[in-house]
N, C-alpha and C positions, 0 to 999 in steps of 0.2 A: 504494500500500500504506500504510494509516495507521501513523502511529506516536507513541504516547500518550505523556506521561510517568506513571511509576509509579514505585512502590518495591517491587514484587513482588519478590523472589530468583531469580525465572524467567523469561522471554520467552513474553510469553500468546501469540504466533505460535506457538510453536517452531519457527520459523526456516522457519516456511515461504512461498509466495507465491501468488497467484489460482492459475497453472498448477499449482506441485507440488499442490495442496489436489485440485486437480480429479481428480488422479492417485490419490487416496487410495484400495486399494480395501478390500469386504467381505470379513472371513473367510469361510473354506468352513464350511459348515452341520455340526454333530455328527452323530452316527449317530439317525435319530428323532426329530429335529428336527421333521418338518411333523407326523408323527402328534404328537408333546408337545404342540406346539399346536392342532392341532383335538381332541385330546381334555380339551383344558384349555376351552375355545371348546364340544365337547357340555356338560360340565357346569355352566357359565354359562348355554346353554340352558335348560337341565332346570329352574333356579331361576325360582320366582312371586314376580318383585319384589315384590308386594304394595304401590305407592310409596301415601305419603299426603301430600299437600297440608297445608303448616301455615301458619304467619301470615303475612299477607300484611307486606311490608315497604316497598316503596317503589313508585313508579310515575315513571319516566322511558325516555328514550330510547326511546321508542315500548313500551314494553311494560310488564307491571305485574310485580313480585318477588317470590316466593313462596319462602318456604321448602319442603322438601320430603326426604323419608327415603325408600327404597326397600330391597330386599333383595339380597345378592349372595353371593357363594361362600361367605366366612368373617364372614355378619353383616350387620350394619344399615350401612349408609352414609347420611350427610346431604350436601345442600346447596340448592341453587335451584332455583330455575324460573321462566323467565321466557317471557311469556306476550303476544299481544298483545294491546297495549292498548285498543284498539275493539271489543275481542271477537269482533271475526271470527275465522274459522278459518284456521291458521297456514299458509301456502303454504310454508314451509320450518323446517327442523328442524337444530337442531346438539347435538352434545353438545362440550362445552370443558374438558380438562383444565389444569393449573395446575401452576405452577411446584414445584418442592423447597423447600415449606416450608408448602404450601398454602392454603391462601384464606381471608380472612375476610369475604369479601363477595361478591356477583357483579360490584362495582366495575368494575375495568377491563378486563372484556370485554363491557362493553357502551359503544357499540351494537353491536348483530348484526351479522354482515356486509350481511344482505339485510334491507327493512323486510318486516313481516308475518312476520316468524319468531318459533319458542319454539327455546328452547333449555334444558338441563338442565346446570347445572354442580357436580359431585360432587365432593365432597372424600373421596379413597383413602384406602383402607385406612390408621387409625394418621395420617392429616396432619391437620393444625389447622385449622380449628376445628370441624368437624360431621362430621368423618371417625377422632376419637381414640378409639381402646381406650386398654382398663388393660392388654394382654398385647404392644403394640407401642409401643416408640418413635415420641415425634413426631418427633425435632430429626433432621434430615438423616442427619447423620453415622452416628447410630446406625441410623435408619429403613432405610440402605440396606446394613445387614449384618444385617439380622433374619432370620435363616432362613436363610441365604447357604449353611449345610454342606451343601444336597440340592437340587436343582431343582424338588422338590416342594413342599418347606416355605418358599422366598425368596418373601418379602413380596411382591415385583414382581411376582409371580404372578398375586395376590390383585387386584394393583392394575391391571393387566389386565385383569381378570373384571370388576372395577365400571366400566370405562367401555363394556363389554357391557352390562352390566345393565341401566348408566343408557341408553344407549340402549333397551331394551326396556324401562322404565319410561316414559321421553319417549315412545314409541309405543303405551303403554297411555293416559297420562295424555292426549294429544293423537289422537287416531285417523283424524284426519282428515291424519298424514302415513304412515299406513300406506300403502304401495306407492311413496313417494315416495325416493330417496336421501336417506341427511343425509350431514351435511356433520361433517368434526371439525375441530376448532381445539385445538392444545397447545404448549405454549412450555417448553424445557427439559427437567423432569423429566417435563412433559405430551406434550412432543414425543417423547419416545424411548418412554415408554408406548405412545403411535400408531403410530408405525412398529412396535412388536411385537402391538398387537390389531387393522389395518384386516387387513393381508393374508388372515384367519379370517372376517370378516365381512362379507356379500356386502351389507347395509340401507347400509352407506356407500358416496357416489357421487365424495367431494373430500375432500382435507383440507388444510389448511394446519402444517405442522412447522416450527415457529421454534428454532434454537438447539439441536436436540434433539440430549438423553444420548446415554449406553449405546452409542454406536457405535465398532464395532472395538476390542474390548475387549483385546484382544493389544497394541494399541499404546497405549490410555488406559494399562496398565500402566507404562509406560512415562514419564507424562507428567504431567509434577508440576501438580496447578490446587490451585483454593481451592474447589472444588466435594464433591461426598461422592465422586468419583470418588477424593479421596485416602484416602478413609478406607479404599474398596476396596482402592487399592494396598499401603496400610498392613498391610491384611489378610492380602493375597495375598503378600508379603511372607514372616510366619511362617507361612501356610496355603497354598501353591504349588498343591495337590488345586484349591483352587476356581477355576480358568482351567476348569476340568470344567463347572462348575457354570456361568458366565458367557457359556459359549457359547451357551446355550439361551436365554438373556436377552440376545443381541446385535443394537441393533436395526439397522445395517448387514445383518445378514445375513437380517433378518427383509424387510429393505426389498426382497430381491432375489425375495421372495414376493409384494409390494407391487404391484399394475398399476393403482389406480384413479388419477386424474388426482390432484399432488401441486403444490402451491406449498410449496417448499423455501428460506426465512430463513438462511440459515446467514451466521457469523461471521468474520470473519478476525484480529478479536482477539478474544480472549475468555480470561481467567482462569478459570472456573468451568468452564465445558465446554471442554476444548480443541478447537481447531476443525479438527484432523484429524480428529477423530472425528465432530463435526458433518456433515463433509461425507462422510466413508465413506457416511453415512446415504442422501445426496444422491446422489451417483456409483450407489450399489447398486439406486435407484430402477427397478423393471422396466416402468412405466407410463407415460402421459406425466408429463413433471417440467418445471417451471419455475423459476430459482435466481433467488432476490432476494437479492444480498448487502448487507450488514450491516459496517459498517466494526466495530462492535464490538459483543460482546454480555456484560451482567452488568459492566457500566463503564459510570459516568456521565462522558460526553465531551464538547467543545462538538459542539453539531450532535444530539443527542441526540434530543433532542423533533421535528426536523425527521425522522429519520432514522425515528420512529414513525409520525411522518404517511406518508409515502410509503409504508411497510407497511401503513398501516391501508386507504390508499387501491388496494395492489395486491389486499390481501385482498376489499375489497367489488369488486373487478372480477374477480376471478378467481372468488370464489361466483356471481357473476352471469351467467358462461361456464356453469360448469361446472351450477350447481343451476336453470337456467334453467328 
């Protein structure tokens, strides 16, 4: 069990170890739970990305950089696209969400996992840099109480619907992976996004969840990080009504919707996401699942950068099982 030095006020364990973590489970689902989501999942449908290719930006790691906008529930979303570079036609597809504070590059998720892929990476609703409105918060804290009083109007929603989208933009833009699985990739605020949108969409075949939020929100209440999860608690606090509202956005309990094949990152320390809730994500998995653990995650530790190689290295083996 690692043990870092810090000067946190809290125990980014909380006190827990490999076995209790494994123990951790999902809440039980609300009333309307699976229609909220497939009827959130039809009107994500019903939307004509319309995506446009814009300035080409870089060409590395096997593929060339594009900029690129599409359309989604509440609006235009920007980000990438990345393409391969010999111009052949892509043998594989992924779409890649991004952390709680969102992306200014398609930087470090490349390379793909597999060569010969495109991949699309969108910046959600309100995050920086090619994903901001003027009616959303970018900065974390705020971003993740925009809408919070109804399950209809929380941001998360929205942010959900665009990594639908982007997939069906990647499938307009690329046509040549129509009928093919893609694959997702999300880390943290990308990972608990996934666990709440694969279980609705039948085009994905794998994903990879590192770190990921949102899970088991009854007990994140509970548990003090440096993440927006506090800002929720802070919330729920003087607004007790929105544990109503949180259920629907749980993505432990979305997980237990979840059956396509999962390689599951989770942490056993981590300040920002605490990693009970990490692993509820994990545990709740209905599909096959694979656990790579993570001595820490959102902590810079020694062992770090080894600790990313071996992820990177289970990631292109696990794409290569499962997108074969």
């Amino acid at each position: 069990m690692p043990r870092f030095a810090h000067d946190l006020p809290f125990d980014p364990t909380h006190g827990h170890t490999p076995d209790t973590l494994l123990a951790v489970p999902a809440p039980p689902a609300p009333a309307g739970f699976d229609d909220f989501w497939r009827s959130r999942r039809a009107a994500a449908r019903r939307i004509d990305p319309r995506p446009r290719v814009g300035a080409f930006v870089e060409e590395r790691d096997g593929v060339r950089v594009h900029e690129v906008t599409y359309a989604s529930t509440s609006g235009r979303c920007g980000g990438w696209l990345a393409l391969p570079a010999d111009g052949r036609p892509a043998r594989h597809g992924f779409v890649i969400g991004h952390g709680y504070g969102g992306r200014e590059t398609a930087g470090a998720a490349l390379p793909l996992p597999l060569p010969g892929s495109a991949a699309l990476l969108p910046c959600v609703t309100g995050m920086p840099t090619r994903g901001l409105r003027a009616d959303v918060p970018a900065h974390a804290a705020e971003h993740v109480l925009h809408g919070i009083g109804s399950r209809d109007t929380y941001v998360l929603g929205d942010c959900v619907a665009d990594l639908w989208c982007a997939a069906t933009a990647l499938l307009e833009l690329v046509p040549e992976l129509d009928g093919r699985g893609l694959g997702y990739l999300g880390e943290s605020f990308g990972g608990g996004l996934g666990a709440l949108a694969l279980p609705w969409d039948e085009r994905f075949a794998a994903a990879l969840l590192t770190v990921p939020t949102f899970g088991n929100h009854p007990l994140r209440l509970t548990l003090p990080s440096t993440g927006s999860g506090e800002s929720v608690r802070g919330y729920a606090r003087e607004h007790p009504e929105v544990v109503d509202v949180l259920a629907y956005y749980d993505a432990a309990t979305a997980a237990t919707r979840l059956r396509l094949p999962v390689l599951a990152a989770c942490a056993l320390f981590d300040p920002a996401v605490p990693p009970p809730g990490q692993f509820a994500v994990h545990n709740a998995l209905a599909g096959p699942h694979t656990l790579h653990l993570l001595d820490a995650g959102h902590f810079a530790h020694p062992g770090e950068a080894e600790e990313r190689r071996r992820l990177r290295a289970a990631t292109d083996a696990f794409f290569a099982r499962q997108l074969r």
